[in-house]
C-alpha positions as protocol buffer text, in pm:
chain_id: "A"
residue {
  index: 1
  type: UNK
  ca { x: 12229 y: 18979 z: 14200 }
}
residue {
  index: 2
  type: UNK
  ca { x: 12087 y: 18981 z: 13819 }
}
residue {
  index: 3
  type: UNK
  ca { x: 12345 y: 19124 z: 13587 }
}
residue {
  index: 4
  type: UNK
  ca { x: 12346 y: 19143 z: 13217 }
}
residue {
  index: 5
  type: UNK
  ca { x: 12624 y: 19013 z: 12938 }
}
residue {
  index: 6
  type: UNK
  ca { x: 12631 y: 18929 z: 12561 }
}
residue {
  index: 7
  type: UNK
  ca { x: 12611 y: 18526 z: 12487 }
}
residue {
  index: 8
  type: UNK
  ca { x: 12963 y: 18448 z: 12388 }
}
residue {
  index: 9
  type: UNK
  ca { x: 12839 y: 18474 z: 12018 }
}
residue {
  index: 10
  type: UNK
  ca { x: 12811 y: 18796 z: 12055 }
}
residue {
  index: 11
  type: UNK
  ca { x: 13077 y: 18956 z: 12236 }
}
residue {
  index: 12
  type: UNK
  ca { x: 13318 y: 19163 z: 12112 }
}
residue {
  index: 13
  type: UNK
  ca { x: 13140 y: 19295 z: 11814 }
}
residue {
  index: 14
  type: UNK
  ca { x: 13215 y: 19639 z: 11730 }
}
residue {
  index: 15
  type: UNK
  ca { x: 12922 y: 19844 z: 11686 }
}
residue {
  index: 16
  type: UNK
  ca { x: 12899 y: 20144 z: 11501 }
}
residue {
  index: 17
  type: UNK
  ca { x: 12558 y: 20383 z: 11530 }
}
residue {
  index: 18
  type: UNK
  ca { x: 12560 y: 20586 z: 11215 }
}
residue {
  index: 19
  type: UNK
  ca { x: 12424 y: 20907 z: 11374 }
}
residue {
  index: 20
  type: UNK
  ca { x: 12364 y: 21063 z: 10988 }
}
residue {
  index: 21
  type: UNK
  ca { x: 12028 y: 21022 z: 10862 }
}
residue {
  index: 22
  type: UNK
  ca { x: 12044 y: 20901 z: 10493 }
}
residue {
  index: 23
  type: UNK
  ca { x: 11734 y: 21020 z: 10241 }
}
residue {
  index: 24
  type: UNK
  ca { x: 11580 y: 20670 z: 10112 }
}
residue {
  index: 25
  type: UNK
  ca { x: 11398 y: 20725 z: 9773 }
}
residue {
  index: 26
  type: UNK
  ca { x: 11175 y: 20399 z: 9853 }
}
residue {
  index: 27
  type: UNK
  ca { x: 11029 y: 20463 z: 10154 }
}
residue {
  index: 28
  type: UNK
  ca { x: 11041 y: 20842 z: 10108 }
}
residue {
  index: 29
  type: UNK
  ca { x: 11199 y: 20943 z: 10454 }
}
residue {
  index: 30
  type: UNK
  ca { x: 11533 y: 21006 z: 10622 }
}
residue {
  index: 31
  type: UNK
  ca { x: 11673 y: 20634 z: 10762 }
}
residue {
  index: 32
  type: UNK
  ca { x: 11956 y: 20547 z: 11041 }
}
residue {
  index: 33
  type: UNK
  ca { x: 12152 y: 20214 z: 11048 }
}
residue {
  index: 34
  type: UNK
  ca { x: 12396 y: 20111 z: 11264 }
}
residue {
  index: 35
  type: UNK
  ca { x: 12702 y: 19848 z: 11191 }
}
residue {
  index: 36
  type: UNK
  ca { x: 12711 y: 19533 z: 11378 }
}
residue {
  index: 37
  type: UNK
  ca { x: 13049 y: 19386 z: 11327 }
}
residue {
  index: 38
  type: UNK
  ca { x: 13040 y: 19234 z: 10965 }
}
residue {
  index: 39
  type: UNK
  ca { x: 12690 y: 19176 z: 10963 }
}
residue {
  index: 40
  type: UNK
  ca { x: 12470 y: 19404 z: 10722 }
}
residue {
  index: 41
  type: UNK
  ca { x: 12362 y: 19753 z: 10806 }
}
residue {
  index: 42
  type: UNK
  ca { x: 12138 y: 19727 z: 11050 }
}
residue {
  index: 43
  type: UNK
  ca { x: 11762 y: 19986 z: 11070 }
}
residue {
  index: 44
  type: UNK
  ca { x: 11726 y: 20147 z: 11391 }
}
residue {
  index: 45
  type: UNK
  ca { x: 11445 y: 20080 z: 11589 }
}
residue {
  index: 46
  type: UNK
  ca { x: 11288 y: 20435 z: 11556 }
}
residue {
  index: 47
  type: UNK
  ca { x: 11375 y: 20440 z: 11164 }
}
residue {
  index: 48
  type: UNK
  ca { x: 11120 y: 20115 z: 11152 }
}
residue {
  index: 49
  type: UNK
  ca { x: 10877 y: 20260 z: 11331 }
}
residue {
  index: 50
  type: UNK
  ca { x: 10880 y: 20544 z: 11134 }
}
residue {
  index: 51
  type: UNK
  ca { x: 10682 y: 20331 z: 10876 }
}
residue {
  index: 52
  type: UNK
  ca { x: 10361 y: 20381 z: 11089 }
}
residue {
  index: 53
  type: UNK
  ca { x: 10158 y: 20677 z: 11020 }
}
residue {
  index: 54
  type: UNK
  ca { x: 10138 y: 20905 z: 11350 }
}
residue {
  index: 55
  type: UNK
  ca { x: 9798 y: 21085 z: 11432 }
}
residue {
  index: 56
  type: UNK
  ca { x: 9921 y: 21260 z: 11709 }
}
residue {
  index: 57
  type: UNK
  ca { x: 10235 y: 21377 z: 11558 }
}
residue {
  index: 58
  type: UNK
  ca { x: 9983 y: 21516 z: 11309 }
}
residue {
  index: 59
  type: UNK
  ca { x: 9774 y: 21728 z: 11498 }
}
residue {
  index: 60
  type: UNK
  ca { x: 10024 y: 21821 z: 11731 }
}
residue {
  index: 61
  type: UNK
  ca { x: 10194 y: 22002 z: 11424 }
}
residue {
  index: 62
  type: UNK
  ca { x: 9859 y: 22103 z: 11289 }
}
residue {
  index: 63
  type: UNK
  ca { x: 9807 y: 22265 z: 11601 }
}
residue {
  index: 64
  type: UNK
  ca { x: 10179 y: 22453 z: 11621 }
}
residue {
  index: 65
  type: UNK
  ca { x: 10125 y: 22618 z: 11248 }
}
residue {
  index: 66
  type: UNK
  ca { x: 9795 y: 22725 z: 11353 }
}
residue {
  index: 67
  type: UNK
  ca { x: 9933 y: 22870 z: 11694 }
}
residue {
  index: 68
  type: UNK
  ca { x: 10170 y: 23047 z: 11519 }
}
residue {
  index: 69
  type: UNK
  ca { x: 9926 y: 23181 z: 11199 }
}
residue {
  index: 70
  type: UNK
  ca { x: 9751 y: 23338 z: 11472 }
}
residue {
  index: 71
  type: UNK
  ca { x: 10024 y: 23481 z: 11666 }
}
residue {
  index: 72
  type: UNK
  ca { x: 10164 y: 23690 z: 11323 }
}
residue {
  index: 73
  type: UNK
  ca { x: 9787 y: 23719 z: 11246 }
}
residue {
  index: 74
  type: UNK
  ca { x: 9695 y: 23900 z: 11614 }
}
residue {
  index: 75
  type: UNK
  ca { x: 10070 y: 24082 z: 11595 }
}
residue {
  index: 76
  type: UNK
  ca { x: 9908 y: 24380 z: 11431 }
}
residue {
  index: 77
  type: UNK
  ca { x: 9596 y: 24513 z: 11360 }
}
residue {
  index: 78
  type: UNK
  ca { x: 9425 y: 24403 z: 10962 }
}
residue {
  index: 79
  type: UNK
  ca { x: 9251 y: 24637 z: 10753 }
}
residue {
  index: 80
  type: UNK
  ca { x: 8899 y: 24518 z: 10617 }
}
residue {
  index: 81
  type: UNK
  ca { x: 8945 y: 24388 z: 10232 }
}
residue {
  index: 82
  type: UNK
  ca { x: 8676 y: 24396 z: 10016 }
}
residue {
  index: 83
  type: UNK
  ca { x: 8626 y: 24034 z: 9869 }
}
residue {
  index: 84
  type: UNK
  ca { x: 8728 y: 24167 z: 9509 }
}
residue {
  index: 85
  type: UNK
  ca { x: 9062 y: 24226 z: 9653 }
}
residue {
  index: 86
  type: UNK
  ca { x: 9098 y: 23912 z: 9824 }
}
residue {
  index: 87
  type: UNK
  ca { x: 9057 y: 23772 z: 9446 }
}
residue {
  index: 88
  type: UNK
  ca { x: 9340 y: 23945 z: 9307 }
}
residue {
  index: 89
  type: UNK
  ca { x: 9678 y: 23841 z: 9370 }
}
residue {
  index: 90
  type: UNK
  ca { x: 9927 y: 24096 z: 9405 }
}
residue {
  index: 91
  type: UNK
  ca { x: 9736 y: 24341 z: 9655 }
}
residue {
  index: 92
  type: UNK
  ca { x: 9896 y: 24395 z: 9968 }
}
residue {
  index: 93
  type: UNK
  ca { x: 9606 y: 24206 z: 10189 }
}
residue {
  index: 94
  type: UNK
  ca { x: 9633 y: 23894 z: 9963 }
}
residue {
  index: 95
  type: UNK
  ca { x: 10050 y: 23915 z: 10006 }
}
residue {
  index: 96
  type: UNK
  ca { x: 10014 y: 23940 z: 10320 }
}
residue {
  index: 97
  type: UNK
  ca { x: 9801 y: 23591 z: 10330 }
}
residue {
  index: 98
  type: UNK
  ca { x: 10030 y: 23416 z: 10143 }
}
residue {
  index: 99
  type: UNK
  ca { x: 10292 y: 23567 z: 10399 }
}
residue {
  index: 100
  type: UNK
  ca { x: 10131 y: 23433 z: 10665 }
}
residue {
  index: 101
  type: UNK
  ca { x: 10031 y: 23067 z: 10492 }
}
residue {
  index: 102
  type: UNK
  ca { x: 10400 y: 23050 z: 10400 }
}
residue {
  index: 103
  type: UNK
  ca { x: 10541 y: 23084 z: 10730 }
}
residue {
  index: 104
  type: UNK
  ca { x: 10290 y: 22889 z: 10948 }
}
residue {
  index: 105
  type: UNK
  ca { x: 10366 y: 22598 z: 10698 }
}
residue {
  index: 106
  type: UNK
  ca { x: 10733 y: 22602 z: 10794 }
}
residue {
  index: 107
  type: UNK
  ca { x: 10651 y: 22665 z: 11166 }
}
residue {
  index: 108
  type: UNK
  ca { x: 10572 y: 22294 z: 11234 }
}
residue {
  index: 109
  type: UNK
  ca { x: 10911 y: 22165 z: 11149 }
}
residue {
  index: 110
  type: UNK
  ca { x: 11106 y: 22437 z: 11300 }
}
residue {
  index: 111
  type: UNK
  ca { x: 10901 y: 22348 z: 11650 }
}
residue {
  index: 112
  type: UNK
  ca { x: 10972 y: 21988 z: 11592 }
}
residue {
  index: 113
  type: UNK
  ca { x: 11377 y: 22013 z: 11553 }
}
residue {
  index: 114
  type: UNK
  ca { x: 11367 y: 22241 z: 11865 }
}
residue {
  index: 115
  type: UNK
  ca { x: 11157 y: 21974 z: 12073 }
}
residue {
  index: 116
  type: UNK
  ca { x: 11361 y: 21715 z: 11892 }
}
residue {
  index: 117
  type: UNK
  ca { x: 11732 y: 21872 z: 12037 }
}
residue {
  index: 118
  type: UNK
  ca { x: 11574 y: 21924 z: 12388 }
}
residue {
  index: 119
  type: UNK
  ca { x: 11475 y: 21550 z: 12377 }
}
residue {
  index: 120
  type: UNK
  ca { x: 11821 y: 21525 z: 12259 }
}
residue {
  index: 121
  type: UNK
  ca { x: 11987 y: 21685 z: 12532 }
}
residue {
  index: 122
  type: UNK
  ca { x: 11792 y: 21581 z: 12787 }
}
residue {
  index: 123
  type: UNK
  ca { x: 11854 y: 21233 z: 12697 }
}
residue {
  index: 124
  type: UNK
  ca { x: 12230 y: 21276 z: 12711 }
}
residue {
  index: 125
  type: UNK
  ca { x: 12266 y: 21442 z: 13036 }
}
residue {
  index: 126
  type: UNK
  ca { x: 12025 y: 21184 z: 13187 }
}
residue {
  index: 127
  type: UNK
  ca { x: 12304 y: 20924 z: 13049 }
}
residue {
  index: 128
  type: UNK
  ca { x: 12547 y: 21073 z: 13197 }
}
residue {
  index: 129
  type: UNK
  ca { x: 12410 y: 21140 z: 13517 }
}
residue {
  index: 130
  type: UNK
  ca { x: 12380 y: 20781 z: 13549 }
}
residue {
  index: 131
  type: UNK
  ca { x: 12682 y: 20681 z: 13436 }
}
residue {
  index: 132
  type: UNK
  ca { x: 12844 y: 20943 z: 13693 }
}
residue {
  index: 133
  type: UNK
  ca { x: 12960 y: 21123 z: 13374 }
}
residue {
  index: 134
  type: UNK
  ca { x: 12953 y: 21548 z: 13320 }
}
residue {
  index: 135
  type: UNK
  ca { x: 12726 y: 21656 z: 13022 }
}
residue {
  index: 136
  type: UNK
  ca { x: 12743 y: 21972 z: 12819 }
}
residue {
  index: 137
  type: UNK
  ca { x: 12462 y: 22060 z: 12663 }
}
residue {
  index: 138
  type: UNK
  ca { x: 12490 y: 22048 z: 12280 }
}
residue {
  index: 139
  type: UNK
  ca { x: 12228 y: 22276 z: 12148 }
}
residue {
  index: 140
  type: UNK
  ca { x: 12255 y: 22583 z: 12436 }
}
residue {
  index: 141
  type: UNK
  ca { x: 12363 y: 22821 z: 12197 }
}
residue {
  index: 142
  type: UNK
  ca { x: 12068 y: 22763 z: 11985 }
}
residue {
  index: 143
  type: UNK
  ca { x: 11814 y: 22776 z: 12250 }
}
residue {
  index: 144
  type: UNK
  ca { x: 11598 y: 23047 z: 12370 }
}
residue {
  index: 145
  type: UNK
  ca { x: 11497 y: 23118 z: 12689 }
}
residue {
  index: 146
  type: UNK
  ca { x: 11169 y: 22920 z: 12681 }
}
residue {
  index: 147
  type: UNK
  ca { x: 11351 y: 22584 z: 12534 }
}
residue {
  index: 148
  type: UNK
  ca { x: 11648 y: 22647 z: 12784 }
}
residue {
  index: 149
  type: UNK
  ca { x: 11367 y: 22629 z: 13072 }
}
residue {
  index: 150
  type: UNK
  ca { x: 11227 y: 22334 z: 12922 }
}
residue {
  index: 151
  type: UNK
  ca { x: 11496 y: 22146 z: 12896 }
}
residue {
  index: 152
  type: UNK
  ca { x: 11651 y: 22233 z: 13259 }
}
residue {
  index: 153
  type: UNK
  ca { x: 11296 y: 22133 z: 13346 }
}
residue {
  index: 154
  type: UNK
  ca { x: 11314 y: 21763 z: 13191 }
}
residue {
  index: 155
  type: UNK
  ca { x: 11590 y: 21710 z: 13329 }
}
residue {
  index: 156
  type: UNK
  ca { x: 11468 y: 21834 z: 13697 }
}
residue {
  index: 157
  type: UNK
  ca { x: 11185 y: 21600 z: 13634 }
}
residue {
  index: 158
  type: UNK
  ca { x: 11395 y: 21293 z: 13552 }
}
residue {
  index: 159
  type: UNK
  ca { x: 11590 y: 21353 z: 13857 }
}
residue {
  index: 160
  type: UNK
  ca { x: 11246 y: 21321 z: 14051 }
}
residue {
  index: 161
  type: UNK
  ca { x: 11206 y: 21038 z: 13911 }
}
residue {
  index: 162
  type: UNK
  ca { x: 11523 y: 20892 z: 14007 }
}
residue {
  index: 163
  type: UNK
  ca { x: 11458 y: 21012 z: 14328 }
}
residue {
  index: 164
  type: UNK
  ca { x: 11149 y: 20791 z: 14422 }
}
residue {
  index: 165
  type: UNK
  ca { x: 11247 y: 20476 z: 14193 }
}
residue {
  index: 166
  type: UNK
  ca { x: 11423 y: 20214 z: 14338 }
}
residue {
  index: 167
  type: UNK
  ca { x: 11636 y: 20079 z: 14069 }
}
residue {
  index: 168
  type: UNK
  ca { x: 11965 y: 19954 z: 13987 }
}
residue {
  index: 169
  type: UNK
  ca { x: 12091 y: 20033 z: 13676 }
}
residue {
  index: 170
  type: UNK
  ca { x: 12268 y: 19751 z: 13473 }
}
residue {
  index: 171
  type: UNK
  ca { x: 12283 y: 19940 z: 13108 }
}
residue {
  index: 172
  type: UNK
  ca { x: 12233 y: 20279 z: 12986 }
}
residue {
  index: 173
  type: UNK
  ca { x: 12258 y: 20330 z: 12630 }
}
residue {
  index: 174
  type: UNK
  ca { x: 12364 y: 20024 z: 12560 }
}
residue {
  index: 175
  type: UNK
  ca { x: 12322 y: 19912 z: 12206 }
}
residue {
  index: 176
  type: UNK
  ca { x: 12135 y: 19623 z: 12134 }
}
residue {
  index: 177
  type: UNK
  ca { x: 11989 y: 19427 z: 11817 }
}
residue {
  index: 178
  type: UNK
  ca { x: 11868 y: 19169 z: 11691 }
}
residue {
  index: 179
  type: UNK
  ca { x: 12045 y: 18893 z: 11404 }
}
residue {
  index: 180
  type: UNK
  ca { x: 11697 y: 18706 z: 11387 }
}
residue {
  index: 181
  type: UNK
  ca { x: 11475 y: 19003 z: 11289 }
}
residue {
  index: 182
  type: UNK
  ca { x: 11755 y: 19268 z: 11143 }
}
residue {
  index: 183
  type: UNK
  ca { x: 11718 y: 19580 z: 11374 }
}
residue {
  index: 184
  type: UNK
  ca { x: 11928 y: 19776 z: 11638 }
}
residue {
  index: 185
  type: UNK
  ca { x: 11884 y: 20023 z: 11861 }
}
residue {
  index: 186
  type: UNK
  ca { x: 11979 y: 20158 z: 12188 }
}
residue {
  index: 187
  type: UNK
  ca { x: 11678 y: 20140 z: 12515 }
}
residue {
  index: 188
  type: UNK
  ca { x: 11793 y: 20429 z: 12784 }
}
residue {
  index: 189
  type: UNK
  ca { x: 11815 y: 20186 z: 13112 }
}
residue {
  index: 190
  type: UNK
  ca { x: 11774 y: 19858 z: 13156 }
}
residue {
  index: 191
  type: UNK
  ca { x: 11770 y: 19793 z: 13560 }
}
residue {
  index: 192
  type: UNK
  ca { x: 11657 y: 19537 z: 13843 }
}
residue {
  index: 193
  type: UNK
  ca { x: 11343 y: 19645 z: 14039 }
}
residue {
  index: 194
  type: UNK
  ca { x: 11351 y: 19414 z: 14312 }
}
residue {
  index: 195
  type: UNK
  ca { x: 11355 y: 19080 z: 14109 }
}
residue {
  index: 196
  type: UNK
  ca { x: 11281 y: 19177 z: 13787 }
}
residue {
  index: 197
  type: UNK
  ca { x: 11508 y: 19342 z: 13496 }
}
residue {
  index: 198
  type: UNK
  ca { x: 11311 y: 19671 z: 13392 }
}
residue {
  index: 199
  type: UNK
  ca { x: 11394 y: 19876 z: 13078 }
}
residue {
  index: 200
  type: UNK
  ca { x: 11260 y: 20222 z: 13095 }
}
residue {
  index: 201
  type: UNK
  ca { x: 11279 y: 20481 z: 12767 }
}
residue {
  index: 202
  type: UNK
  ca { x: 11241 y: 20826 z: 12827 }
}
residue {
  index: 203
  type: UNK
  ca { x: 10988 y: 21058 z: 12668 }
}
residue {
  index: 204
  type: UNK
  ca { x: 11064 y: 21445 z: 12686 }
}
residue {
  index: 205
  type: UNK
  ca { x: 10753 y: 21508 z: 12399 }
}
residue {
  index: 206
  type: UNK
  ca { x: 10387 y: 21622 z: 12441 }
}
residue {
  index: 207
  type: UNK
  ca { x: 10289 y: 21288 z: 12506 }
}
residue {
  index: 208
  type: UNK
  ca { x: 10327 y: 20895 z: 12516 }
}
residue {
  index: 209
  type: UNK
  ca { x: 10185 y: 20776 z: 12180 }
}
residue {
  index: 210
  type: UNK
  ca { x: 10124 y: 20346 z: 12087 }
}
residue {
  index: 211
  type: UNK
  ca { x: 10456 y: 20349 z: 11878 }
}
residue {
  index: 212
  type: UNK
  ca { x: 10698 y: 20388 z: 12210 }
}
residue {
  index: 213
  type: UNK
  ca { x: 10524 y: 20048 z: 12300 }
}
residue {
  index: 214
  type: UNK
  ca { x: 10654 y: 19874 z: 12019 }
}
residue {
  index: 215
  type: UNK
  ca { x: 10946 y: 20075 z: 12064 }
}
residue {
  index: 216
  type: UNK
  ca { x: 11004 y: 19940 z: 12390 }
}
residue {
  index: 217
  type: UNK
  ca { x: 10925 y: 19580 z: 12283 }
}
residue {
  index: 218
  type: UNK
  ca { x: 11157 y: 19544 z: 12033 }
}
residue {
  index: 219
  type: UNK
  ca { x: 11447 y: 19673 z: 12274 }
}
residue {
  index: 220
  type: UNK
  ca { x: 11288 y: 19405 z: 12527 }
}
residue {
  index: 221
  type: UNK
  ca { x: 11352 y: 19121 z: 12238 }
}
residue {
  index: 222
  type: UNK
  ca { x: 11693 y: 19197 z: 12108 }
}
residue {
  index: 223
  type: UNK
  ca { x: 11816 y: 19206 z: 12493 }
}
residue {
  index: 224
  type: UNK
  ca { x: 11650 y: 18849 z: 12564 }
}
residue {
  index: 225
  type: UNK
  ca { x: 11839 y: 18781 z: 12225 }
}
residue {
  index: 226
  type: UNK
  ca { x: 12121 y: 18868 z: 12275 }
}
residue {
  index: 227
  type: UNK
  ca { x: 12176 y: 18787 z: 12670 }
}
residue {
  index: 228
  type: UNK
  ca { x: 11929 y: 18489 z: 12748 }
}
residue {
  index: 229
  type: UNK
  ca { x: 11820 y: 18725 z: 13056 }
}
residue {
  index: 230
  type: UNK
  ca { x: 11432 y: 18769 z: 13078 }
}
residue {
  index: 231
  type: UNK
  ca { x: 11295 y: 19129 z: 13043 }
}
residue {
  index: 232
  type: UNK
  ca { x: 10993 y: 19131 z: 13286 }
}
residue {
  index: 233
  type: UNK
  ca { x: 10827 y: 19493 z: 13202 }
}
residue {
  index: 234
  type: UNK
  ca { x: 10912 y: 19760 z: 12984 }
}
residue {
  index: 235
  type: UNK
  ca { x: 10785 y: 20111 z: 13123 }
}
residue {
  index: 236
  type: UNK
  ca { x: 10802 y: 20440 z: 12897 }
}
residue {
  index: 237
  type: UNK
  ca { x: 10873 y: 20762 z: 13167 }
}
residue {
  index: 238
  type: UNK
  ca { x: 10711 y: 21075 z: 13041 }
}
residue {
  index: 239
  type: UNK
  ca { x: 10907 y: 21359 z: 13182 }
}
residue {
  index: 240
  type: UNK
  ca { x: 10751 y: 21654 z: 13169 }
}
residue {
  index: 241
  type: UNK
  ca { x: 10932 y: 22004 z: 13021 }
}
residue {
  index: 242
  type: UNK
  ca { x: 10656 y: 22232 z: 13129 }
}
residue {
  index: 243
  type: UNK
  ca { x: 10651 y: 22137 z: 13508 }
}
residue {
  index: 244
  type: UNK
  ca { x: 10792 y: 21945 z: 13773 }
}
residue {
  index: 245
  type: UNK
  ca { x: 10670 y: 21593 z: 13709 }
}
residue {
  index: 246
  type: UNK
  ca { x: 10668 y: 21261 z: 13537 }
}
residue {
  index: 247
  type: UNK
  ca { x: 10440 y: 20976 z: 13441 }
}
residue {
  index: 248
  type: UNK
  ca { x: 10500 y: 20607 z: 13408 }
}
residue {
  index: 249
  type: UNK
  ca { x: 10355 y: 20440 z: 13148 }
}
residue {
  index: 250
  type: UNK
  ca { x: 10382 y: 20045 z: 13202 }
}
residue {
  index: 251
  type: UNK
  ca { x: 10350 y: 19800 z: 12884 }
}
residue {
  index: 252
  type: UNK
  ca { x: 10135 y: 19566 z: 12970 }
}
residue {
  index: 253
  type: UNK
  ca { x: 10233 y: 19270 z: 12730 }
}
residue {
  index: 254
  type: UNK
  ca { x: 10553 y: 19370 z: 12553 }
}
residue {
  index: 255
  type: UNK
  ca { x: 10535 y: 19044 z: 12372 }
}
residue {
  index: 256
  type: UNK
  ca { x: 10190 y: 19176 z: 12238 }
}
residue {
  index: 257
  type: UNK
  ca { x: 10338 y: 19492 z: 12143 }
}
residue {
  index: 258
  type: UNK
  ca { x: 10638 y: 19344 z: 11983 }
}
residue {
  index: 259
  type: UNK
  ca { x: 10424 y: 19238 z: 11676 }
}
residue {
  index: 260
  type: UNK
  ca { x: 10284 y: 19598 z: 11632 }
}
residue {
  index: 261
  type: UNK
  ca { x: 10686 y: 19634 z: 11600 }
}
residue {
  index: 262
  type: UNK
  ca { x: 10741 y: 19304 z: 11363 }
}
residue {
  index: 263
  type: UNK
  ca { x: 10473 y: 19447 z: 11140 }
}
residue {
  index: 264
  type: UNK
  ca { x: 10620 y: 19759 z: 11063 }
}
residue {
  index: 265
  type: UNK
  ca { x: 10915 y: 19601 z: 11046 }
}
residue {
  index: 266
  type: UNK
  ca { x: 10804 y: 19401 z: 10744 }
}
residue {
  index: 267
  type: UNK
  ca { x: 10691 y: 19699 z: 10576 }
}
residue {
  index: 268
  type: UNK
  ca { x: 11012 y: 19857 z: 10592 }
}
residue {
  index: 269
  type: UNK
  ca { x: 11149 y: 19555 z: 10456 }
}
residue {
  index: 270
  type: UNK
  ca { x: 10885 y: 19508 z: 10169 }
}
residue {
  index: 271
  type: UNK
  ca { x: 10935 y: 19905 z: 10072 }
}
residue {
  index: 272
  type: UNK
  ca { x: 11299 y: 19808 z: 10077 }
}
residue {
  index: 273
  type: UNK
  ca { x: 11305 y: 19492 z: 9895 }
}
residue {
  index: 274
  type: UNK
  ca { x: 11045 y: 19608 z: 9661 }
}
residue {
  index: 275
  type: UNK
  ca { x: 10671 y: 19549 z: 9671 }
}
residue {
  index: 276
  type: UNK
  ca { x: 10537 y: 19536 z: 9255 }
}
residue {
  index: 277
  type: UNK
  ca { x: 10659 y: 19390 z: 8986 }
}
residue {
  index: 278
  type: UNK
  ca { x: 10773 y: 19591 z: 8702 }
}
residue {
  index: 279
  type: UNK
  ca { x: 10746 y: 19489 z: 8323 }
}
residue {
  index: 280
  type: UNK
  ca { x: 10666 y: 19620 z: 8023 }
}
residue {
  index: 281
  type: UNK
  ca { x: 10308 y: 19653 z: 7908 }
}
């Protein structure tokens, strides 16, 4: 039976996953590390991949502050405004504009950290399901009854999953990284599928996007790394919140997809290590 260790060289590190986000002024977003024994702070997989700009992620929060303009807009019926009011800027009708541009613009990110914790949670009690473990749910107090249902109904859909997949699980959560390339992260499951070692990631979002490709990929690399085992496939599992359900998404050539991943990862580094050369004029 396959079954997955450390190379001696490896073993008995202590590692450390920094779960606070630190603001970086050079690349302008919020980073996590984690701490591989002695060796330098180490980016997380998702931090790196944060480099790439994200079209979906776009629209899909383009869409939310749009949803929600016209939900206050449609709330209550608006009086007709001649245009030489809609000029003037402290008239009720124009305040109530601004009003409504003000809070569709924060609606996006409020959406997001609420989709964000349900991926959160859901990802935790899936751990612990598999690791025969009991899981409270961290964010239930802060949940309405919409997220509550969505989350219940991730979870419902991962245990579908698990229901028609024939795997045995030989990590979940494990951390992993990589000394050659500098990175670290931690894949959900890593199991055997008849012969072949299998690492799934689960996706509790609107949808499976190129990034959890090279996501995947660089999880593959750092286990082959840092165990000598072979990954075969990498699969991301959509789970969907909305209904009973779930998608597989197979990688076809995670070696392929692991330079979409070694890319970004040199412009985090290049950001990092600084790109131009500054001198007086």
């Amino acid at each position: 039976m396959k079954t997955l260790s450390l190379l001696p060289e490896f073993a008995g590190l202590e590692v450390t996953n920094r779960k606070d986000d630190v603001w970086s002024e050079k690349t302008q977003m919020f980073e996590r590390y984690y701490q591989i024994g002695d060796l330098p702070a180490m980016p997380s997989v998702t931090t790196v991949l944060d480099m790439i700009g994200k079209p979906g992620l776009r629209d899909w929060k383009m869409n939310k502050a749009w949803e929600h303009a016209y939900g206050i807009a449609m709330a209550e019926p608006w009086p007709q405004c001649p245009e030489s009011e809609v000029k003037r800027p402290k008239t009720s009708w124009r305040a109530r504009l601004d009003t409504l541009k003000r809070e569709s613009k924060a609606a996006g990110p409020v959406i997001m950290d609420i989709a964000r914790k349900i991926g959160e949670d859901a990802h935790g009690s899936i751990a612990a399901e598999l690791q025969g473990e009991l899981y409270t749910f961290k964010y239930a107090d802060e949940f309405d009854e919409k997220a509550m249902a969505q989350l219940q109904q991730a979870v419902h859909s991962y245990q579908a999953w698990r229901e028609e997949a024939d795997i045995l699980p030989l990590w979940t959560e494990q951390t992993v990284w990589s000394v050659e390339h500098h990175y670290a992260g931690s894949p959900d499951l890593v199991g055997v599928e008849g012969d072949k070692v299998v690492l799934f990631d689960w996706k509790t979002g609107a949808g499976i996007y190129p990034e959890h490709g090279a996501q995947v990929a660089a999880y593959a690399s750092a286990i082959e790394e840092l165990t000598g085992t072979k990954v075969d496939e990498c699969r991301v599992v959509h789970l969907f919140k909305n209904e009973l359900g779930y998608k597989e998404h197979i990688v076809e050539d995670w070696k392929e997809a692991f330079k979409t991943f070694q890319a970004s990862l040199h412009l985090f580094n290049a950001w990092h290590d600084g790109i131009f050369a500054t001198h007086d004029s």
